[in-house]
C-alpha positions in Angstrom: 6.6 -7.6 27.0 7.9 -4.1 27.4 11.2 -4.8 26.1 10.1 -7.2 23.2 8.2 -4.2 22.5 11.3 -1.9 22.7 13.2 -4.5 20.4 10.7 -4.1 17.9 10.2 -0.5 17.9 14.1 -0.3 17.5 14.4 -2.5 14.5 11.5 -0.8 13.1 13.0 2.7 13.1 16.5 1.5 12.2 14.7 -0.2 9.2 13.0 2.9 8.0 16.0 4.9 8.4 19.0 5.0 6.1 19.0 1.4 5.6 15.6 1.8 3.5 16.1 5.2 2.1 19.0 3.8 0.4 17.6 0.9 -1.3 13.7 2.0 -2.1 14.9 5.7 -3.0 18.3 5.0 -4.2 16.9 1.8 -6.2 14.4 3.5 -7.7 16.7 6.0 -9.0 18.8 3.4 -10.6 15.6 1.8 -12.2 15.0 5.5 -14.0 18.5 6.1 -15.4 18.7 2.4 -16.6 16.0 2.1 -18.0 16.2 6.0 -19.7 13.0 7.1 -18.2 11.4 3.8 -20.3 8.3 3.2 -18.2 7.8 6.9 -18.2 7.0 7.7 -21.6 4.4 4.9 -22.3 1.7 5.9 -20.5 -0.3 6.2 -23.4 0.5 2.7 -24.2 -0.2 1.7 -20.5 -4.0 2.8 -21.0 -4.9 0.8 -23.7 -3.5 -1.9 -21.9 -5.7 -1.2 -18.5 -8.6 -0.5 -21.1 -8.8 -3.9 -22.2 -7.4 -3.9 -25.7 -4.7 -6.7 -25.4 -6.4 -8.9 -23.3 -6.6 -12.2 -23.6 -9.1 -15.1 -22.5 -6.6 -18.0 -23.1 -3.6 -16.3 -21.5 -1.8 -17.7 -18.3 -3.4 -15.9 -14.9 -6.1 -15.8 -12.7 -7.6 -11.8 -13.9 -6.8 -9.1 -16.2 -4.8 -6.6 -15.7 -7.5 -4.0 -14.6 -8.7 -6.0 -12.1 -5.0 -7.2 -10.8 -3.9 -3.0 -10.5 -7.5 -2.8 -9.0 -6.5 -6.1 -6.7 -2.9 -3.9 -5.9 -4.6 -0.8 -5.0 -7.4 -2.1 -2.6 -4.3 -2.7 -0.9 -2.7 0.4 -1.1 -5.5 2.4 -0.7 -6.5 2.6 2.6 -5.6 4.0 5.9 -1.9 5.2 4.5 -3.9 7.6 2.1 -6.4 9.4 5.0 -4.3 8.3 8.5 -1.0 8.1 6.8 -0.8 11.6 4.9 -1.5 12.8 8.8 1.0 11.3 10.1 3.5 12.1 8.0 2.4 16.2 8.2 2.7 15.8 12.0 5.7 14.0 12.1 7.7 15.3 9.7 5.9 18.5 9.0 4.8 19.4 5.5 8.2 18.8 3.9 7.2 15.0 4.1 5.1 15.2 1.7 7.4 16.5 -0.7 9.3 13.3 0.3 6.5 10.9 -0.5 6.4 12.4 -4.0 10.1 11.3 -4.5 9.3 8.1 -3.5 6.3 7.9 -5.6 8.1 8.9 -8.6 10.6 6.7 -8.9 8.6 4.0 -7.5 7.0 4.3 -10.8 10.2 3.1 -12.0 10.5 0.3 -9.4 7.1 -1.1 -9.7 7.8 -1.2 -13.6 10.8 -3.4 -12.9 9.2 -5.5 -10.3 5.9 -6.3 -11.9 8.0 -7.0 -15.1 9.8 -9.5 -13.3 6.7 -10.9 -11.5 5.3 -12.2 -14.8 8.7 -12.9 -16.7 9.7 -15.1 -13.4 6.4 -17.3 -12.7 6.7 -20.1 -11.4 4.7 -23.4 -9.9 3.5 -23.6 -6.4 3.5 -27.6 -5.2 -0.3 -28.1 -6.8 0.9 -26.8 -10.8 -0.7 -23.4 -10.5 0.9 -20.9 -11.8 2.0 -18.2 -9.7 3.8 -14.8 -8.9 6.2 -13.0 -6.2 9.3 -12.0 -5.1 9.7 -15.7 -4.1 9.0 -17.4 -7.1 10.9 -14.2 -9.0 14.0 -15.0 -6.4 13.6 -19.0 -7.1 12.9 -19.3 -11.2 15.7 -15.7 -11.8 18.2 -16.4 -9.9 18.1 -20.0 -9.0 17.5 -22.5 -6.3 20.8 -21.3 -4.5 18.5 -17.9 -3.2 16.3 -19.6 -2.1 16.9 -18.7 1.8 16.3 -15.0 0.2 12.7 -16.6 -0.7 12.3 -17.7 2.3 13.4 -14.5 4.4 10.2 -13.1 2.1 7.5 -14.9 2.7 8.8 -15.5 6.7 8.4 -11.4 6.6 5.4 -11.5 4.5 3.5 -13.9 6.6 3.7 -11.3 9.6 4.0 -8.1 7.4 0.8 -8.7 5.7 -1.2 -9.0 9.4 -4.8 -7.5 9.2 -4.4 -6.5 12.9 -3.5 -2.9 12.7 -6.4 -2.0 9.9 -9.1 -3.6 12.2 -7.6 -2.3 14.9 -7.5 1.2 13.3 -10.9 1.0 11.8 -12.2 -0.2 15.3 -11.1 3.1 16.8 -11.9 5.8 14.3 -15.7 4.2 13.8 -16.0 4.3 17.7 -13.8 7.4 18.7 -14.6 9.5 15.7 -18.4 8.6 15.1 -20.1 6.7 18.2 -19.2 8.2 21.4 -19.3 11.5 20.5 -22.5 11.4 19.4 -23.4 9.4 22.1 -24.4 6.6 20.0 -22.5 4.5 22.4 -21.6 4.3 25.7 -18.6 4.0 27.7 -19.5 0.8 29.7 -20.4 -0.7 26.2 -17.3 -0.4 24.3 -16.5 -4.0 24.5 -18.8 -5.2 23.3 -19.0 -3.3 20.4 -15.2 -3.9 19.6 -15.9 -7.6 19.7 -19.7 -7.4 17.7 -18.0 -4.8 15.1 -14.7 -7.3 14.9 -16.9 -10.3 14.1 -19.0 -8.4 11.1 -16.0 -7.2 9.2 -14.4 -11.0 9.7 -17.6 -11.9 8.1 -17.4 -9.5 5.6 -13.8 -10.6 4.6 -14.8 -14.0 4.9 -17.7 -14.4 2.7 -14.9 -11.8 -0.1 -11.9 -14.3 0.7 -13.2 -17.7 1.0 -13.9 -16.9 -3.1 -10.2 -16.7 -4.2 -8.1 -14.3 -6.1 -10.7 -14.1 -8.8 -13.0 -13.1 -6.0 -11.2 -10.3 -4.8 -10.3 -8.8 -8.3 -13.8 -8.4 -9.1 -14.9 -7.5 -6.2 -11.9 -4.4 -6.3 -12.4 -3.8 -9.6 -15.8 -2.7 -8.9 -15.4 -1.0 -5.2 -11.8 1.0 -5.7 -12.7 3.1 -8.8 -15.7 4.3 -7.1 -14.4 5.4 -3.7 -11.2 6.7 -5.1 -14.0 9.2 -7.2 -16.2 9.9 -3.7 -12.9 10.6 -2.2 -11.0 12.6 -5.0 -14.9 14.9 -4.9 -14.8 15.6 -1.7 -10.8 16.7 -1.5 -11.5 18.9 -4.6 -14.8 20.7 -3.5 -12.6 21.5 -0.3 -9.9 22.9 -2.6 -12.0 24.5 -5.1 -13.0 26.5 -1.9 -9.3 27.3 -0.8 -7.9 27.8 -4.0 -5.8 30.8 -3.4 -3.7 29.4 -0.8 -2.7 25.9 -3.0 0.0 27.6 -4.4 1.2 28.6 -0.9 0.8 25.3 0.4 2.8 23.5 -2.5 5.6 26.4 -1.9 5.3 25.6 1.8 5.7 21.3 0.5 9.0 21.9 -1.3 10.7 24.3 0.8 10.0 22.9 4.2 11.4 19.6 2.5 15.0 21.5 2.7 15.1 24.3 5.6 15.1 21.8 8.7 12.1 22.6 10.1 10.3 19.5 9.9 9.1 18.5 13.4 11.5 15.1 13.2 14.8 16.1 13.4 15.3 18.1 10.3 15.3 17.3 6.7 16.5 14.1 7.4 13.7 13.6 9.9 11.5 14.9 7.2 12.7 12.2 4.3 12.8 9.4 6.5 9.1 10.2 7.5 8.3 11.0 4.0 10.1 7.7 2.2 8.3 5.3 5.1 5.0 6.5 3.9 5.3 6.7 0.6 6.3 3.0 0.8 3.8 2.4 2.9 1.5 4.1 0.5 2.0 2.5 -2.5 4.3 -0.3 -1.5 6.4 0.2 -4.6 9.6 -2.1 -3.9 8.0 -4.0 -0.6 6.8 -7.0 -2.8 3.0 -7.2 -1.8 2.3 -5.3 -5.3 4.5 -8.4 -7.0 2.2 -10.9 -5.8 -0.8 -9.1 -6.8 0.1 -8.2 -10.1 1.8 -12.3 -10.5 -1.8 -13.1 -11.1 -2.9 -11.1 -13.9 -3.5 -12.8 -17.1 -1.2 -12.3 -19.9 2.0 -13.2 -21.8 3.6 -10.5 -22.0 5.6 -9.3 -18.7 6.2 -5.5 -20.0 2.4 -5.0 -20.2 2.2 -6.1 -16.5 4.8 -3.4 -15.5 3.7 -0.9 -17.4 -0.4 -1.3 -15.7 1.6 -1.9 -12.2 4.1 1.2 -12.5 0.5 4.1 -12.7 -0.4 2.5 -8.6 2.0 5.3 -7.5 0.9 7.7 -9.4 -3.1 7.2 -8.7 -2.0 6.1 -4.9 0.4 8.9 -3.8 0.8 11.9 -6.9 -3.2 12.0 -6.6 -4.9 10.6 -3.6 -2.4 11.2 -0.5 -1.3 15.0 -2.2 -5.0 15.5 -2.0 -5.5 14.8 1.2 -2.0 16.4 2.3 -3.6 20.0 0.3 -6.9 19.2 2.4 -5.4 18.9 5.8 -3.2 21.9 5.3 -5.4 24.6 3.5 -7.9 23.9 6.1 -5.3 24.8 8.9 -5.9 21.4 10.3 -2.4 20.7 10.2 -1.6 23.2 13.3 -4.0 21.8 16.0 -1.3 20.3 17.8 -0.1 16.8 18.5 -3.4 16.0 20.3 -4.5 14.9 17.3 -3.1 13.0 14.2 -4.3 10.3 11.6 -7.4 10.0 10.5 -9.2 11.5 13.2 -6.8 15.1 11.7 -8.2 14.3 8.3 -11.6 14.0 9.7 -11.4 17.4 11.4 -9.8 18.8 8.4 -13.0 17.6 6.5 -15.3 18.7 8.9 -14.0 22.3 9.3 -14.7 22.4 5.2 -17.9 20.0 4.7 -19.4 20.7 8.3 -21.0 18.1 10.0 -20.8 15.9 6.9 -17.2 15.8 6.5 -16.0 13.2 9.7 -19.2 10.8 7.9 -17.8 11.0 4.8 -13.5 10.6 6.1 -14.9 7.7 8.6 -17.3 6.3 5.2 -14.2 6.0 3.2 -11.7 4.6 6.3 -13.7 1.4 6.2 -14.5 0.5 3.2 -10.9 1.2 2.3 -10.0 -0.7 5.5 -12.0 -3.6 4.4 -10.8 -3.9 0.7 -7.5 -3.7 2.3 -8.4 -6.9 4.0 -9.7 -8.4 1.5 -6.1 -8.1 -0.5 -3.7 -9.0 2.4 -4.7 -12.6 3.6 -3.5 -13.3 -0.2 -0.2 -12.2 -0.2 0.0 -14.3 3.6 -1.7 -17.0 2.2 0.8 -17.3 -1.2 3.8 -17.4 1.1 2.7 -19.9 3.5 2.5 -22.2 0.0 5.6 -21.4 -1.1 6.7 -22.3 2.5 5.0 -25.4 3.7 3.1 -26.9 -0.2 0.5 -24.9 -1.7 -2.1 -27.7 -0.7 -1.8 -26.3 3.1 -1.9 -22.5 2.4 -5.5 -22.2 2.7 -5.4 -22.3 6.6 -4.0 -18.8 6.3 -7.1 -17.8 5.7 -8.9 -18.9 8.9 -6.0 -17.6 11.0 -6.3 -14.3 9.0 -10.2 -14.2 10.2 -9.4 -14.8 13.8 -7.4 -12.5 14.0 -9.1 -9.6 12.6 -11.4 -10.4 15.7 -8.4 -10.3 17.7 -7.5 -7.2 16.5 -10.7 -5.4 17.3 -10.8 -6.1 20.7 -6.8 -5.9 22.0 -4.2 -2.7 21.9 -1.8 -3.8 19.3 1.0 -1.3 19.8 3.8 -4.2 19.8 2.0 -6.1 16.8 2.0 -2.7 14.9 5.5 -2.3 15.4 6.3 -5.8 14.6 4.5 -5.2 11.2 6.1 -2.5 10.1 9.3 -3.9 10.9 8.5 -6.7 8.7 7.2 -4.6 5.8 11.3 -3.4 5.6 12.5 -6.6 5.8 9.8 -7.5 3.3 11.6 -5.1 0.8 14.9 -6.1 1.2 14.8 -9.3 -0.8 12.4 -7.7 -3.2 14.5 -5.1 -3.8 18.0 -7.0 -4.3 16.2 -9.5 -6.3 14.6 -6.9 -8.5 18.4 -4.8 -8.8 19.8 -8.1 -9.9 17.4 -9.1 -12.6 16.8 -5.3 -13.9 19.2 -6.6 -17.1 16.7 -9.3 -17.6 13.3 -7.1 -17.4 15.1 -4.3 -20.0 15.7 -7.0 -22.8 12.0 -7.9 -22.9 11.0 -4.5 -22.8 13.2 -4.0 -25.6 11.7 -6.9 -27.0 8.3 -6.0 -26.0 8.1 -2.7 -27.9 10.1 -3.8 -30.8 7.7 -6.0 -31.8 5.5 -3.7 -30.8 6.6 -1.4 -33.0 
């Protein structure tokens, strides 16, 4: 077990080294200067869109395009925005973050591109419904002869898109962080409170993902606007208190990102923690945000891009440097390596808020946890169909519950690794895919905003 785990752990870093800096970073770059900064300066355009004003009841999808960039963030959102900011600080020290914003900016670019592609490139899953992802982008773009690059997706995607490590996750900070030291729970008892706390949140997810798609994007359309507001209140109350020392911090952010001070080896050590969770962050490039977006409910590709391509900037420009400007102008940041994800965000919250502040950072992991949950068993559930007939793809869905009681009661560290190893592999087909058929997505945006115009 030991050296399965080693195997993992080795791909996983290899993966989130070079190898991935190259083609999410370097991608995305070549998305901006292709496409002349196109996605960029519509964002006016791209709010009337998310407002409502060009939808359409009779259009091809399953929900609109609010409620599918709702569906993509209740994936996104989560523990890589609270744990994940941490992580990257005391990894990679606060140059990472300035890291994370590269990634998030031209992942605006790449998400434009992919999302573009995810509605341009629907196809049929073995029942007629229509339906979106790198797979069907891979199969109906470039043709039946990629389709082993279709299937190396959803293979990854099947294990990538696990629930294990956000229960597992979730499990801990409500018990470690709230519970025991409060004494609200006792040692002896912890089992059974893994197991009791594993099966209400797989009933939870159940009675969410037993509804469908359509389920899940009303259900995110209603929960993910609100907490990101609770959340982005509490992180600028904190700030509103600090305010003098933002502009140190920021300074601090961009320099450290270039003097090799970063606790992992450097400024390389610094970009490669940075890049891996900025992807994991807002998954621009990895393909999960394809699938999601392949639902909504329009005609017109561009419009799907342009809603997708403002996930990195709520995700990652707002959320995660809010919670990077939280943990650092508290002084959070320099307790040590004793302490590091969510339970450092919770600390830095509490040193601001007082008592309150672990409540509120604990609140916010679960429900973001949960909505994460409720996202993920589709994009599993969409690849086993595309695998093995569409007709068979809803047993994903009891395999996804069981194992989100699995996942509260057992130490994960090999599954972790193995899914984070599969999130890279996930973005390697996504992303060659999506480099291939950039010539298509630009003539219908050309198209798009001629007629348009």
């Amino acid at each position: 077990m030991d050296l399965i785990e080693g195997l993992f752990a080795a791909l996983s870093d290899f993966l989130w080294g070079l190898p991935l800096i190259t083609l999410i970073v370097g991608g995305g770059l070549f998305f901006l200067i292709y496409s002349r900064g196109l996605p960029y300066r519509h964002f006016g355009h791209a709010l009337r869109i998310l407002r409502g004003d060009y939808d359409r009841k009779d259009d091809p999808g399953d929900i609109n395009h609010f409620q599918a960039l709702s569906a993509a963030l209740s994936g996104t959102l989560g523990l890589g925005n609270i744990a994940g900011v941490a992580i990257a600080i005391t990894l990679g020290g606060p140059g990472a973050i300035f890291w994370m914003w590269i990634t998030a900016l031209v992942g605006v670019a790449t998400k434009f591109f992919t999302c573009t592609l995810s509605i341009l490139y629907r196809g049929h899953d073995s029942l007629g419904h229509t339906q979106g992802g790198p797979m069907y982008m891979i199969r109906e773009g470039l043709g039946r002869r990629w389709m082993p690059l279709a299937a190396f997706f959803c293979v990854a995607a099947l294990f990538g898109t696990l629930p294990i490590f956000q229960i597992n996750q979730l499990t801990e900070a409500v018990r470690d962080a709230i519970l025991i030291p409060r004494g609200m729970l006792a040692e002896d008892s912890v089992g059974w409170f893994n197991l009791l706390f594993g099966l209400a949140v797989a009933a939870l997810v159940a009675s969410v993902i037993f509804g469908g798609i359509s389920r899940v994007g009303h259900v995110a359309a209603r929960v993910v606007p609100a907490l990101v507001l609770i959340y982005l209140v509490c992180a600028f109350i904190i700030l509103a208190l600090n305010a003098e020392q933002i502009p140190h911090y920021l300074g601090m952010i961009v320099s450290d990102a270039f003097t090799g001070m970063a606790v992992a080896g450097g400024v390389l050590g610094a970009m490669m923690v940075g890049v891996r969770q900025g992807a994991f962050s807002n998954e621009a490039g990895i393909g999960t945000e394809v699938m999601a977006h392949g639902a909504a409910r329009t005609r017109e590709p561009v419009r799907e891009g342009l809603v997708a391509m403002m996930g990195p900037v709520i995700d990652t420009l707002i959320v995660c440097t809010c919670t990077a400007l939280v943990i650092l102008v508290t002084g959070a940041w320099q307790i040590g390596d004793d302490m590091a994800g969510a339970a450092l965000t919770a600390t830095a919250f509490a040193d601001a808020l007082g008592d309150i502040g672990p409540w509120i950072v604990t609140l916010l992991v679960v429900v973001f946890s949960v909505s994460t949950m409720f996202t993920f068993w589709y994009y599993g559930a969409k690849s086993l169909g595309f695998l093995i007939g569409a007709e068979h793809q809803h047993w994903y869905k009891y395999f996804y519950v069981a194992l989100i009681v699995v996942g509260a009661v057992v130490s994960l560290e090999l599954v972790i690794y193995l899914i984070t190893a599969m999130y890279g592999l996930m973005a390697i087909p996504t992303m060659i895919a999506t480099l291939l058929l950039a010539p298509k997505a630009m003539a219908e945006a050309r198209r798009y905003f001629r007629d348009v115009k």
